[in-house]
MARDOSE-251021 format. One record per residue (C-alpha): residue in one letter; x, y, z. Coordinates in steps of 0.001 Angstrom, whole numbers, plus 524288, in hexadecimal, padded with zeros to 5 digits. Example, Ala and Ser with C-alpha at 12.3 -4.5 7.8 and 13.67 -1.06 7.14 Angstrom:
A8300C7EE6C81E78/S835667FBDC81BE4/
***
This chain:
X5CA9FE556E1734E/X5BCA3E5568173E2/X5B4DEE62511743F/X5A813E654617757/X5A455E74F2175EF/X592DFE71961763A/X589FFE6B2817EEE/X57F58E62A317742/X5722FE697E17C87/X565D3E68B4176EC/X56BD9E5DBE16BB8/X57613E696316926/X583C6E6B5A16AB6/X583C0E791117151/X58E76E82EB17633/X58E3BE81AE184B3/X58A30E8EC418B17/X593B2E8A8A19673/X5A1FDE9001193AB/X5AD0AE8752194FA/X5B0E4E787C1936B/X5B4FAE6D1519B0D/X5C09AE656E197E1/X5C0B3E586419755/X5CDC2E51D219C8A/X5D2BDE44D919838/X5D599E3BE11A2D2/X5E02EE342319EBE/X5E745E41741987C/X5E340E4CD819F71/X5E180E53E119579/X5D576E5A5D19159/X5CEA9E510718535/X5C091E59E118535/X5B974E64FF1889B/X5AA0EE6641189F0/X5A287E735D18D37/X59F84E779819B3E/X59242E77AF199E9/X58A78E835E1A0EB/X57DB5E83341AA6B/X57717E89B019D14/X57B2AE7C6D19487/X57375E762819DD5/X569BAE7D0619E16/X568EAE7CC818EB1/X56A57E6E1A19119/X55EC0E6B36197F8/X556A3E74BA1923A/X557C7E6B7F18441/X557E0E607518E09/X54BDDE651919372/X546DCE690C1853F/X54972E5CA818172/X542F9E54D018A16/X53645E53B318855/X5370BE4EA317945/X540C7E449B17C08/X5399CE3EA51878A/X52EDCE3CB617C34/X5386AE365D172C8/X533ABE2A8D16FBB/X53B21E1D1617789/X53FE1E182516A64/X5457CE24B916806/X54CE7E26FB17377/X551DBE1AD917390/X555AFE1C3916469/X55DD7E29291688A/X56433E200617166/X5698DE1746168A9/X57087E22D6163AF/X5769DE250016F8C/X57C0EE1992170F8/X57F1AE1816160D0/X58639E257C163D9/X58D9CE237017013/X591B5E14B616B51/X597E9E1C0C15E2B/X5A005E2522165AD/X5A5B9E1AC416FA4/X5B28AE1A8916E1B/X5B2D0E2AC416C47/X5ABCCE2896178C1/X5B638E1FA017F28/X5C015E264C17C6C/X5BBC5E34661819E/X5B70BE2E4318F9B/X5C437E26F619153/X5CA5DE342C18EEE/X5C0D5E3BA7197CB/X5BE16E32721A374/X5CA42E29031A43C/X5C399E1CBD19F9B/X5CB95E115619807/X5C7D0E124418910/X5C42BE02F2189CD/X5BAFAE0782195D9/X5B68AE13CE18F35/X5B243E0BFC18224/X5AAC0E013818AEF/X5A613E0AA6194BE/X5A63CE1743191EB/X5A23DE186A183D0/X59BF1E0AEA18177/X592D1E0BF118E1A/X58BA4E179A18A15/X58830E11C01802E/X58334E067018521/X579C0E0E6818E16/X5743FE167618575/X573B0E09FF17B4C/X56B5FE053818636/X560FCE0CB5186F2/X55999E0B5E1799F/X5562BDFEDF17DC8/X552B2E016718A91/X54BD6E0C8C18859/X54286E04ED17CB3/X53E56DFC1D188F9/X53BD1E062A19277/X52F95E071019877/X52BCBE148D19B39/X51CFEE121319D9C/X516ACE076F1A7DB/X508A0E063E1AC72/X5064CE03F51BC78/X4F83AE04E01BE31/X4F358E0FBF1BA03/X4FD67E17E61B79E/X50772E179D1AC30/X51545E19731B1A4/X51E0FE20171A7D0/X52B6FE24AB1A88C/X53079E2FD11A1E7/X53E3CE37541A13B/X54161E3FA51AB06/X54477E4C8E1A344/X5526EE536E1A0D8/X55D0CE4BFD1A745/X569D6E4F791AAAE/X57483E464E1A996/X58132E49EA1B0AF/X58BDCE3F6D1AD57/X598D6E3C711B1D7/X5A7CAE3BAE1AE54/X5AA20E2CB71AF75/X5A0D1E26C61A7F5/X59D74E30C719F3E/X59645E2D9E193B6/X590AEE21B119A9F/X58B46E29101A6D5/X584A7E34D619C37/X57E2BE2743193C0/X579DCE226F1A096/X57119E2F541A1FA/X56CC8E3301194D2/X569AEE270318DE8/X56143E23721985E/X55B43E313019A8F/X55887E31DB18AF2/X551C6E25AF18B8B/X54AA0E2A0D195A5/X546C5E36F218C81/X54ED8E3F9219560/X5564FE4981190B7/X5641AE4BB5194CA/X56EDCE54E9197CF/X57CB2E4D4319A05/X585AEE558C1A15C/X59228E4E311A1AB/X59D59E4E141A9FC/X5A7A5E58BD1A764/X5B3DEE50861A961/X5AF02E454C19E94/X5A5F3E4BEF19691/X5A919E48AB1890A/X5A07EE3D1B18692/X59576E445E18A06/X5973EE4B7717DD4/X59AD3E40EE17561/X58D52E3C5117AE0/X5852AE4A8A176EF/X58C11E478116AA4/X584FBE3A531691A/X577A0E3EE916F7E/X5780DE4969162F4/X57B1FE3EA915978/X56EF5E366515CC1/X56870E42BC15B5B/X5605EE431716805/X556EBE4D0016864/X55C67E5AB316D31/X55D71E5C5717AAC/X55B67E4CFE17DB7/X569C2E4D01183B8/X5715AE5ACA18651/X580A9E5AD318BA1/X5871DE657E1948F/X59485E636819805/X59929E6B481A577/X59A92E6C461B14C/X594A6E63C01BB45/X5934FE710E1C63B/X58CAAE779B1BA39/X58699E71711AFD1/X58381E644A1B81F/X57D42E6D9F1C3DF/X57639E74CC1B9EB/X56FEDE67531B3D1/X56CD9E629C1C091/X56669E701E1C455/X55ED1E71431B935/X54FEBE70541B963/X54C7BE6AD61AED3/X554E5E5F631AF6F/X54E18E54951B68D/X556DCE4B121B905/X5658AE49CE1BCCE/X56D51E3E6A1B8D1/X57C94E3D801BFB8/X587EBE35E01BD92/X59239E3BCF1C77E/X5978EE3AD41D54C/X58F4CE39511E1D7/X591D3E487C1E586/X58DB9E4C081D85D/X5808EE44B91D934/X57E10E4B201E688/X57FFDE586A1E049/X576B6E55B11D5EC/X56D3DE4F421DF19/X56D35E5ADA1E57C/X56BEFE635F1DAE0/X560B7E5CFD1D424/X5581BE5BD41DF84/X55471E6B4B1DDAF/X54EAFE658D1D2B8/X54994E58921D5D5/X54EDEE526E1C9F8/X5520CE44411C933/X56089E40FD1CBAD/X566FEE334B1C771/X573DAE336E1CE53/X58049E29A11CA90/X58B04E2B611D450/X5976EE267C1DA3E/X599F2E18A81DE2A/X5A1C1E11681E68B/X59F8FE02821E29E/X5A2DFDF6231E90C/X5A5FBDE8CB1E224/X5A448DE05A1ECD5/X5AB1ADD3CC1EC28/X5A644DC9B31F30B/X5AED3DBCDE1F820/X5AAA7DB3321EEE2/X5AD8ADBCBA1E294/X5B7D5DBA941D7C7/X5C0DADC4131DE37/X5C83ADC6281D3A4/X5BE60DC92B1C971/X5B6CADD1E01D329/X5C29CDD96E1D549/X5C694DDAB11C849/X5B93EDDF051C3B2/X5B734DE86D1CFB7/X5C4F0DEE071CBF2/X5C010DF01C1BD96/X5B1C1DF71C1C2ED/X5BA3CE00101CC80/X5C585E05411C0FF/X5BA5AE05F01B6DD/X5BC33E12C51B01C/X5C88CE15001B824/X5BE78E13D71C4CF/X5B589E1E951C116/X5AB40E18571C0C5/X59FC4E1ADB1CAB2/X59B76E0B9E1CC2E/X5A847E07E11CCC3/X5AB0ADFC951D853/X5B605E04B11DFFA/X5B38BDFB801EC54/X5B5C5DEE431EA00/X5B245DE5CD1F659/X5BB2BDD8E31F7C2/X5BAD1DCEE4205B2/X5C333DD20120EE2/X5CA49DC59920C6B/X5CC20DC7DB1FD7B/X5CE1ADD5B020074/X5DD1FDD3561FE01/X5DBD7DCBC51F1C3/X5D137DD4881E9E3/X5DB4FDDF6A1EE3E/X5E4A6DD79F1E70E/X5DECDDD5171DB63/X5D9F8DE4641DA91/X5E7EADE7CE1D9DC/X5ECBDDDE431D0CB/X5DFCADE1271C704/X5E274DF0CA1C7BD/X5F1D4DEED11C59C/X5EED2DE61D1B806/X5E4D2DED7D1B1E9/X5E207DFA621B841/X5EBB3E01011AFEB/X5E989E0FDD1AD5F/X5ED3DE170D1A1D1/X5E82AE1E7F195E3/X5D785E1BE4192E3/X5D980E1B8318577/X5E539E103E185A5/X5DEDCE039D186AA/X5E915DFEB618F3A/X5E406E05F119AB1/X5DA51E01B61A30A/X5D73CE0CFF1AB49/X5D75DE1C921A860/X5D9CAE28B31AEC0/X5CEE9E2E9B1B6A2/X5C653E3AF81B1EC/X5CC32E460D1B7BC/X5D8DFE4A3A1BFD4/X5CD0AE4D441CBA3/X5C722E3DAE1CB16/X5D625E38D91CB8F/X5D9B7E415E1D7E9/X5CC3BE3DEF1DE31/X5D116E2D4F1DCB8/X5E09AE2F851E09B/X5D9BCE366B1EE21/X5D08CE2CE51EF71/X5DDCAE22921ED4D/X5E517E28941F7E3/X5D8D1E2B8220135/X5D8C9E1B0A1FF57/X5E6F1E1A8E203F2/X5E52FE242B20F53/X5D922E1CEB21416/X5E0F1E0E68213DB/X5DBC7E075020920/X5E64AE00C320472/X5EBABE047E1F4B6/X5EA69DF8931ED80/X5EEC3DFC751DF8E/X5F051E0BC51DA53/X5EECEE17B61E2A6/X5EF1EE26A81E223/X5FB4AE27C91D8AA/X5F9AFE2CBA1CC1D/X5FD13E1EAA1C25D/X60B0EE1DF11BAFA/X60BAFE22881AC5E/X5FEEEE29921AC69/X60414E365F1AE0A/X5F617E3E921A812/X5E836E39261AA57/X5E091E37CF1B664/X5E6C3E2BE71B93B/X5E304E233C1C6BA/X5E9ABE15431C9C3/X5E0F1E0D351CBC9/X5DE5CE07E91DB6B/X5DB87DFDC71E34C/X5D836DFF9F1F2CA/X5D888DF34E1FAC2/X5D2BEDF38120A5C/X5CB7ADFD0C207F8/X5BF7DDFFE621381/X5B410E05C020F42/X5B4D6E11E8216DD/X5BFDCE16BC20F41/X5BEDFE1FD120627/X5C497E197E1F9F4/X5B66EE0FD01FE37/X5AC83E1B3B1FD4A/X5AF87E24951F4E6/X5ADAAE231F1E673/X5BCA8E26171E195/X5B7BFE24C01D30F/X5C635E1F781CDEF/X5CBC3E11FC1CE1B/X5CC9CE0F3B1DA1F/X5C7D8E01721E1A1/X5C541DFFFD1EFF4/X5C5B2DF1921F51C/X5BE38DEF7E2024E/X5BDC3DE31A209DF/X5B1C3DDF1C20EBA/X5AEF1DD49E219C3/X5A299DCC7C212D5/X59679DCEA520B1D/X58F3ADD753214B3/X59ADCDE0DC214ED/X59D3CDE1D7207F5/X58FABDE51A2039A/X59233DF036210AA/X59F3ADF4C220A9F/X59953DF5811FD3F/X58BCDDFEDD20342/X595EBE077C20A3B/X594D4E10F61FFAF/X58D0CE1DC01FCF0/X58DF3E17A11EE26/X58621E0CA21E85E/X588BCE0C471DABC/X58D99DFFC41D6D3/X594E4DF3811DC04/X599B3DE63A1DA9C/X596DADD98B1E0C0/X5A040DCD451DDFD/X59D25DBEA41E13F/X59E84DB1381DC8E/X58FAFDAF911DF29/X586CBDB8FD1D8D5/X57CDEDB76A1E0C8/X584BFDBBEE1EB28/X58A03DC83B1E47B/X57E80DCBA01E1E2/X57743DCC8A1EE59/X583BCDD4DA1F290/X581A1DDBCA1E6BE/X57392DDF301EB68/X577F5DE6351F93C/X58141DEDE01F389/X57B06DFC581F32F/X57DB8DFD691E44D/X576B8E034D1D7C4/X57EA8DF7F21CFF3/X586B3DEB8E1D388/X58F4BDE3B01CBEC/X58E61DD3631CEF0/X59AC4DCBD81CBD6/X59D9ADD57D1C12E/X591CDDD7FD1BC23/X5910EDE27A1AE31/X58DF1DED2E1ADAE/X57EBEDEF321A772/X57D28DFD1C19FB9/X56D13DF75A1A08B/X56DDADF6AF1B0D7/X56BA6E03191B96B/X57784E091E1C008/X57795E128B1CB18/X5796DE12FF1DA72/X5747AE132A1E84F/X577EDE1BC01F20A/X580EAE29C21ED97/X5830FE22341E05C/X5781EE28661DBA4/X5699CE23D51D962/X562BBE22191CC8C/X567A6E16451C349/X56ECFE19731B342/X56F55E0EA71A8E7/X563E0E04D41A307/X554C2E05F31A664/X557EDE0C061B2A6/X56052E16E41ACB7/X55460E19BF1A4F9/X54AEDE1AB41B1E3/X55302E269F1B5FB/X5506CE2FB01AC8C/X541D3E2BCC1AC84/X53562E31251B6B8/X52A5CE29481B969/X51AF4E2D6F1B66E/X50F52E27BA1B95B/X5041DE2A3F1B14F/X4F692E25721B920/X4EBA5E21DF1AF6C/
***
């Protein structure tokens, strides 16, 4: 069981004035493995007022230095990874094998990153007469969610330290645990106080409250599309900046001369990642209408090998549970409104699996014929769940692909590059994967369209949390 009774404010830990805790749930038991307080509108407020405190003499700190408490970070996070592992399989759902390569050992990476990138930075640059300098934006507020946890909270503070922001984290209350693990490593590195600040609550009260608040100047969100219109709206009494990473629903468009069966394979793979919840994930995959049939095929025989669900923490299993007994009802209606509309069921459905009597448990599913006016085609469903549209040539599927409100990521597949690529450019997209290609913690990730606006990870991550003056001499 882990416990957490104080907030870390001001480079304290400190009774919450807020009564009351939140229970954290395991997915896979149901059973509750944590509690954290239920932080109060007055921990916020105590929050960014050291934030605010704060400020000022860390945006003076010294490039070397920042980047040297950085390396502690990282040092930290990479010396509790397998605590770390563990505790987001538990929380969120995740495989342990994906948890230790993803959950725990990314973090690191990104805030690993940064020293270096920050050492290189140029803050100053002369146009003419005038010297254009950019400086931090002020008190930031970083509101992260339950999927990616720790990764999605890195992807804000390292950056916004670097930057000589300050920070307050406020976590999501269904997977909050690693956000603590992480106040526990921002203490050992021995940042000054105030630097970084954690409330745990309620997103109605302590995450309106943040938002609200004056003297925070910028808001940076990790959530669902409604939630970054509510914050949108929110912040704009205030005019403060507003970085926004939303929902997704992400094509892999296979094209006729691609290696079908490696495109499907791999497109399967992006879709179930972290048991499909995952915002990027590629939930539409787009096939010819003449191998429509055959990549159907081959989707069913990939997800009945090695789709198997089961326990996170027992290496055998390759997919988890999902977070919560709400996200697993939300994907079995989505599953039957798939049914009811006439796509036809592939592989899984609504049922709850065999032998998994406890934990949030959803088969994984394939959809075959699908038309992109149904609803299993628009809506982000956020479990593992794949879509497969045909598509009549090139033209068409770069159509079906833009149909979207989204345009977060994609996929483009092709035995010439060339030709994937120029595909790859019309697709509406804040990132798209050629024939496979890695994934870069150093490249810029974010979306078009109601995916959000505003770009996390390398250099560009960096440019967020920064304003730009120009001095004229």
């Amino acid at each position: 069981m882990h416990v957490y009774e104080k907030l870390f404010i001001g480079g304290k830990w400190v009774p919450p004035v807020g009564n009351g805790a939140i229970e954290v749930v395991n997915a896979s038991t149901e059973e509750v493995m944590g509690k954290v307080p239920r932080g109060s509108e007055e921990d916020v407020e105590r929050a960014v007022q050291a934030a605010s405190a704060a400020f000022e003499p860390w945006a003076a700190t010294s490039v070397p230095d920042r980047a040297r408490y950085l390396e502690r970070l990282a040092e930290g996070l990479r010396a509790r990874a397998e605590e770390i592992a563990t505790t987001i399989a538990c929380e969120v759902g995740s495989s342990i094998a994906f948890a230790r390569s993803v959950q725990a050992a990314l973090p690191a990476t990104v805030a690993g990153s940064y020293p270096e990138l920050l050492r290189g930075f140029r803050f100053e640059e002369k146009i003419g007469n005038s010297l254009v300098v950019l400086e931090p934006v002020g008190v930031v507020a970083a509101i992260t969610p339950w999927n990616y946890p720790l990764h999605q909270a890195i992807g804000k503070v390292a950056p916004a330290l670097a930057a000589g922001c300050t920070v307050v984290l406020k976590p999501s209350q269904v997977a909050p645990l690693s956000a603590f693990i992480l106040a526990e490593v921002v203490d050992g590195a021995g940042l000054p106080p105030g630097v970084f600040n954690l409330v745990s609550g309620a997103g109605s009260i302590a995450g309106e409250a943040l938002i609200r608040h004056p003297r925070v100047d910028m808001i940076s969100l990790t959530g669902s599309t409604a939630a970054g219109r509510r914050v949108s709206a929110v912040a704009a009494a205030t005019i403060k900046r507003v970085a926004l990473e939303l929902g997704g629903k992400s094509a892999s468009v296979i094209l006729d001369d691609a290696d079908l069966e490696k495109a499907v394979g791999i497109s399967l793979a992006n879709c179930f990642i972290n048991s499909g919840q995952t915002c990027s994930a590629w939930t539409r995959l787009l096939v010819p209408r003449a191998q429509h049939d055959r990549a159907t095929e081959i989707a069913r025989r990939i997800t009945a090998a090695k789709y198997t669900l089961g326990d996170p923490l027992a290496s055998q299993a390759k997919l988890g549970p999902l977070v919560s007994s709400e996200q697993r009802e939300s994907v079995r209606q989505f599953i039957r409104k798939g049914i009811e509309e006439g796509a036809r069921l592939v592989i899984g459905g609504p049922e709850a699996p065999d032998g998994l009597p406890r934990g949030y448990y959803v088969k994984p599913t394939v959809f075959a014929e699908v038309a992109p006016e149904m609803t299993i085609a628009r809506e982000e469903i956020f479990g593992p769940v794949l879509s497969i549209l045909p598509y009549r040539d090139e033209d068409d599927a770069v159509r079906i692909a833009n149909d979207s409100i989204y345009g977060l990521a994609g996929a483009v597949w092709s035995a010439d590059p060339a030709r994937a690529e120029r595909v790859a450019r019309r697709i509406r997209t804040g990132q798209v994967d050629i024939n496979g290609g890695r994934f870069n913690p150093l490249a810029p990730f974010g979306g078009y369209k109601q995916s959000g606006h505003g770009r996390e990870l390398g250099s560009h991550g960096l440019r967020e949390f920064l304003e730009v003056k120009s001095l004229q001499f």
